[in-house]
Structure formats: structure tokens, C-alpha cells
C-alpha positions in Angstrom: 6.9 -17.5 -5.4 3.2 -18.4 -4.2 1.7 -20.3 -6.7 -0.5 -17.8 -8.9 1.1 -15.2 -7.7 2.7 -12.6 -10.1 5.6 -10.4 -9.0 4.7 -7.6 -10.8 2.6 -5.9 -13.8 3.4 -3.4 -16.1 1.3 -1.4 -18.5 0.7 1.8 -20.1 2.7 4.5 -21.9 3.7 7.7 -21.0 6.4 9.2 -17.9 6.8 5.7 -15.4 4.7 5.9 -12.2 5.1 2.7 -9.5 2.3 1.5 -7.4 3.3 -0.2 -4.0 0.6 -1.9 -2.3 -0.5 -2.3 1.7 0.5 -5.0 4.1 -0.4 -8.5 3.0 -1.5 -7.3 -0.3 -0.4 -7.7 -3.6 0.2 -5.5 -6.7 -3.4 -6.4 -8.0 -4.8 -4.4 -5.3 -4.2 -1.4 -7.6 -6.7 -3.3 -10.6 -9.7 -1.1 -11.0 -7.5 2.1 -10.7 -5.0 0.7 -13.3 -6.5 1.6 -16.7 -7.0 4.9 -15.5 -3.3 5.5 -14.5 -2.4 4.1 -18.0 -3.7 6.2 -20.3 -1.1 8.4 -18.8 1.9 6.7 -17.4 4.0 3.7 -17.9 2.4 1.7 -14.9 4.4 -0.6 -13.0 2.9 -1.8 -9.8 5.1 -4.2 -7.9 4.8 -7.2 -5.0 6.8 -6.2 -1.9 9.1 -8.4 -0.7 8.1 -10.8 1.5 4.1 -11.1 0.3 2.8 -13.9 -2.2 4.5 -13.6 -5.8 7.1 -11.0 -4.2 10.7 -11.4 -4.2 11.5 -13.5 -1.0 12.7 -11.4 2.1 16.9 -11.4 1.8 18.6 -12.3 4.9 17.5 -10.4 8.2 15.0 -7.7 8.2 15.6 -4.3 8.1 14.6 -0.7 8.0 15.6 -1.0 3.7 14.7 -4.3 2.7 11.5 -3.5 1.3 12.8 -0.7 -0.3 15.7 -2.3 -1.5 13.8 -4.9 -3.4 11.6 -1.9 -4.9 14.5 -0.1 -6.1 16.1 -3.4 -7.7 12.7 -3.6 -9.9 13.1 0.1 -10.5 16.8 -1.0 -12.2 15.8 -3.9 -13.9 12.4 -1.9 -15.5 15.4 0.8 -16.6 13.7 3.5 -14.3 15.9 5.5 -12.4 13.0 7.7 -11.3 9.1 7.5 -11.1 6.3 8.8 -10.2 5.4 6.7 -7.1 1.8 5.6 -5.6 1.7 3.3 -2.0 -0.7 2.7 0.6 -0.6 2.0 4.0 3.0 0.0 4.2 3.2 0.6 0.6 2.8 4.7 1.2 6.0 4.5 4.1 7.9 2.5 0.7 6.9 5.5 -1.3 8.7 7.6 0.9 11.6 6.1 1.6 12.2 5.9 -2.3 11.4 9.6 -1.7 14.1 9.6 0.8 16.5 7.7 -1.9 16.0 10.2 -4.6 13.9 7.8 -6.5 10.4 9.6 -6.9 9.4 12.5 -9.1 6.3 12.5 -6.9 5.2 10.9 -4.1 1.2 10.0 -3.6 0.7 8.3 -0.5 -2.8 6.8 0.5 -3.1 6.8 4.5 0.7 6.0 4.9 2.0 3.7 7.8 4.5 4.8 10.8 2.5 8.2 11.5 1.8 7.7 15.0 3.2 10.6 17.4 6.6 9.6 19.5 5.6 7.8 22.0 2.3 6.7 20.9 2.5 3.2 21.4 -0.6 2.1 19.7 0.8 0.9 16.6 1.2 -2.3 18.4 -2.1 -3.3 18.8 -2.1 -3.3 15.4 0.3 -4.6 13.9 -0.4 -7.5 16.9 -4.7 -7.3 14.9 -2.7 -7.4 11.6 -0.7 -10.6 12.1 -3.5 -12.3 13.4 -5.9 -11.1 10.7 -3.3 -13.0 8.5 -3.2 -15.9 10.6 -6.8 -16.3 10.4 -7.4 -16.1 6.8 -4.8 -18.7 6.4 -7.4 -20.7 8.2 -10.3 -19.7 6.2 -8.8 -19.0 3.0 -9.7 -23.2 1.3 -13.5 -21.5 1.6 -13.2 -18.2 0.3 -15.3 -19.1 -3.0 -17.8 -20.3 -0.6 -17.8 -17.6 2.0 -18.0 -14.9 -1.2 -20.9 -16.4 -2.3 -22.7 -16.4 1.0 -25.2 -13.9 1.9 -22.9 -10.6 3.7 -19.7 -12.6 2.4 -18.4 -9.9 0.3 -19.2 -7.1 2.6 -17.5 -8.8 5.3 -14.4 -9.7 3.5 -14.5 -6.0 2.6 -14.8 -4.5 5.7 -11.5 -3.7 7.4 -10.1 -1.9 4.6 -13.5 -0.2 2.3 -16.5 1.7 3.2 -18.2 0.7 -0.3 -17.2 -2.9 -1.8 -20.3 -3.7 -4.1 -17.9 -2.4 -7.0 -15.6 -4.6 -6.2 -15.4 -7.7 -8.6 -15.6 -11.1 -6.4 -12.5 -12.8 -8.2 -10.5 -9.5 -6.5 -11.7 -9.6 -2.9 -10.9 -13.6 -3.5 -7.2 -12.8 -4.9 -6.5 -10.5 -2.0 -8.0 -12.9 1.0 -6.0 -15.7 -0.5 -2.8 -13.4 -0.9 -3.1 -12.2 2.5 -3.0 -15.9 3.6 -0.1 -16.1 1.6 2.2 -13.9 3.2 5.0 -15.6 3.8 7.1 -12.8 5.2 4.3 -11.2 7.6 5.7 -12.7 10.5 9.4 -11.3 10.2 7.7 -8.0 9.0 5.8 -7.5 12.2 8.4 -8.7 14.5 10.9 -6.2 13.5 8.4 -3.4 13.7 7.4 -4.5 16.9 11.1 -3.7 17.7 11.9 -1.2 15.8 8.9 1.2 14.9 9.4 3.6 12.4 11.6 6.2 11.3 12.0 8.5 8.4 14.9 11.2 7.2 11.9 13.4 5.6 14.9 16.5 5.6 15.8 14.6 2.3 12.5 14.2 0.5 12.7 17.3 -2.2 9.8 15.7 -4.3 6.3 16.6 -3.7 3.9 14.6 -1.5 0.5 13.9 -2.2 -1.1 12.7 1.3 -4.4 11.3 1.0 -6.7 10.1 3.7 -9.8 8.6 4.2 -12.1 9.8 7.5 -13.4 6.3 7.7 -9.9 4.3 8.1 -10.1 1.4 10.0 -6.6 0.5 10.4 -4.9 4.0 10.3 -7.7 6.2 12.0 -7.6 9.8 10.6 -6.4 11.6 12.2 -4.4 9.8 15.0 -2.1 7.7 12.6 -1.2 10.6 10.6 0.4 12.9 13.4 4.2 12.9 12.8 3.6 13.0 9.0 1.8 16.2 9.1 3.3 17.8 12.7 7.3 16.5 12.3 7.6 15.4 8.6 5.4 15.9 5.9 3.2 19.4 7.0 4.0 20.6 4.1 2.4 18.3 2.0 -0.3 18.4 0.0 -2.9 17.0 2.3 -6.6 15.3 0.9 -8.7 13.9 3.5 -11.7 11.9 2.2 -15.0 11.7 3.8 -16.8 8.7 4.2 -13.6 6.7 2.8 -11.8 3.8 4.2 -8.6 2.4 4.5 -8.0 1.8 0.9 -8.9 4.2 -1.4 -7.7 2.9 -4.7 -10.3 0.0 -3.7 -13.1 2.5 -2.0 -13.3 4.9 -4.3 -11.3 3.9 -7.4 -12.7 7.0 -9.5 -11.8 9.5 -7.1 -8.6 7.6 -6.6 -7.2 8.1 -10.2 -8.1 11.7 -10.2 -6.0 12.6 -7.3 -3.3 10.5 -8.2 -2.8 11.8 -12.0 -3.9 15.8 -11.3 -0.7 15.2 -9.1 1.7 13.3 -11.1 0.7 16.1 -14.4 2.1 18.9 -12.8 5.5 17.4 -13.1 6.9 15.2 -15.5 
């Protein structure tokens, strides 16, 4: 386990939901939606495999490991279903825990693997997203001083929020230096490189929330979302948010909770 790094966090009362963060992330990216989600479920938002505090990845990647590791914290919480939030690699999780019979609901918040067959794009960036981690390994010894530069925040911010002033400093700190931390991005990437994405949506029979923000800088709306609204998911409950990056929980954290629990209330 990275050092100060927590492989989980669990909180709240109520029917369970899980929250299953993005690519070099950890569960603390789901903070300043958390109390929300609490007043109304039995939160438990987990590390993935692979990223700092997270299980370590088992043997050779795969198309389950990530899932696998989720559904072993599922057993050892006692959950044998939830309600389940993920975004961007977290939201692809969600529904393949979907996939598994595991989620009551499914929210997912601008989901990765969407691009159309054949669209080749998704390698650019998951190429941008490896050396985005590679970099703030480099900077990541002067995050306290880049945060407290003039822009520092905003910058840190950019890629994945439109608004970031709400944002507490010690949070856009844990997530730089958690990114830098991900000891697994590497093997991640690779296999996707080889692999891409697939997904057996036939057998997802829970509803799917698919939220999506018009301002995306890593999944563009609506480019990365075309095989999960034309092949498997059309039937979904589809949100777009204007104005809204990569990361709503982060963005808009208000907004966030709303669509999240006037989902997960319909079915319990």
C-alpha cells in the first residue's frame, strides 16, 4: 500500500451504494459528494486495484481484474448487491459489476471504452494518460508549492473540472500525489493498448444512469460515448451536463449527489 493511502472508506446508513473512482485516482475523489450520499446509503467507495492504497494488481492483467478486486470488497463488506457509482475507468467497473449481477443500479459519470468500433482514438489517450502520470511523478515533491502558486490550483484542476475554486487544496494535493502513485498504470494501459474494450451489456438488467459532462476533456461528449448509447446502453437513462468536465462529482458536487440519489431512490 502507498504510504497514506487508504484502501477504502465506508460511511453512512441506509441500502449500500459503492463509488469507484477514475484512472489514477483514488476513493477520496468522491469527498465533497460523500455526506450527501450518506444521509441515504451505506457508502462504500473503494481504491481500484492497482492505484495508491488499492489492493495490488494479482498476477497478469485482464479484462476482470479490477472487477474482481471490487467484488472481493463487496464480500468482505457483506454486500452481495449495491447500488454502484464510477467514473471514467471507475464507470466501465460499474458496469461490469452490472454485467456480474452485482448492482441494483448503475450511475456512471462519462464511462470509459465508448469509442465506436474502429475508432482508434482511445490510444492517444490512454498514450496522454500514462504520461500525465509519469509527469506528476516528477512534480509531485512540489505540489504544496505549485498549489500555493498563483494559477496552481486551476492548473492542477484543469484536465478533469471546469470549476475547481470549490475544491479544497489538501484534495487537489491527495489526488496529484495519488496519481503519481499509481503503481499499476503502466500494466493498466498496456493491456488496453492491446486489448480495448468490451462489454456483454445483453446481461445488464439493472438500470443505468449515464451522465455526461459537454466540457469533458478526456472523454469528449459526445465522441467517447458512441457504443454506449448506439450498441449498448441506448436505453439508458442519459444526463448530459452543460458547461461540465470530466469529473462531475468534483465539478459540480451538488448537482452530482442529486442525480446520483433521485436514481438510486427509485429502487431499493
Amino acid at each position: 500500500m502507498a504510504s497514506g493511502f487508504t484502501p477504502s472508506h465506508r460511511g453512512g446508513s441506509g441500502t449500500p451504494l459503492v463509488c469507484l473512482h477514475g484512472f489514477g485516482d483514488t476513493w477520496r475523489s468522491w469527498e465533497l459528494v460523500l455526506p450527501a450520499l450518506e444521509r441515504h446509503h451505506d457508502v462504500l467507495a473503494v481504491t481500484l486495484a492497482g492505484h495508491a492504497g488499492g489492493p495490488p494488481l494479482a498476477g497478469e492483467v485482464d479484462d476482470h481484474v479490477l472487477a474482481d478486486e471490487v467484488e472481493r470488497a463487496l464480500d468482505e463488506a457483506g454486500l452481495d448487491t449495491a447500488h454502484v457509482v464510477g467514473n471514467s475507468l471507475g464507470g466501465f467497473v460499474a458496469l461490469q459489476l452490472a454485467e456480474r449481477g452485482r448492482a441494483r443500479t448503475v450511475v456512471a459519470l462519462a464511462p470509459a471504452g465508448g469509442w465506436a468500433e474502429g475508432d482508434e482514438s482511445y490510444r492517444a489517450l490512454l498514450a496522454s494518460q500514462l504520461d500525465l502520470v509519469e509527469a506528476l511523478e516528477q512534480i509531485a515533491p512540489y505540489t504544496d508549492a505549485i498549489l500555493a502558486s498563483e494559477g496552481g490550483a486551476r492548473r492542477a484542476t484543469a484536465g478533469i473540472t471546469v470549476r475547481h475554486e470549490h475544491i479544497p487544496l489538501d484534495l487537489i494535493a491527495h489526488l496529484i500525489r495519488g496519481a503519481a502513485a499509481c503503481d499499476g498504470a503502466r500494466e493498466l494501459v498496456d493491456y488496453a493498448m492491446r486489448a480495448g474494450w468490451s462489454l456483454d451489456a445483453a446481461r445488464i438488467a439493472c438500470p443505468v444512469r449515464v451522465v455526461w459532462g459537454t466540457e469533458d476533456a478526456i472523454l469528449p461528449w459526445p465522441s467517447a460515448a458512441v457504443r454506449f448509447r448506439d450498441d449498448w446502453l441506448p436505453h439508458a437513462d442519459w444526463v448530459v451536463l452543460d458547461g461540465v468536465g470530466h469529473c462531475p462529482h468534483l465539478d459540480v458536487p451538488l448537482e452530482t449527489a442529486e442525480l446520483i440519489l433521485g436514481f438510486t431512490s427509485d429502487v431499493r
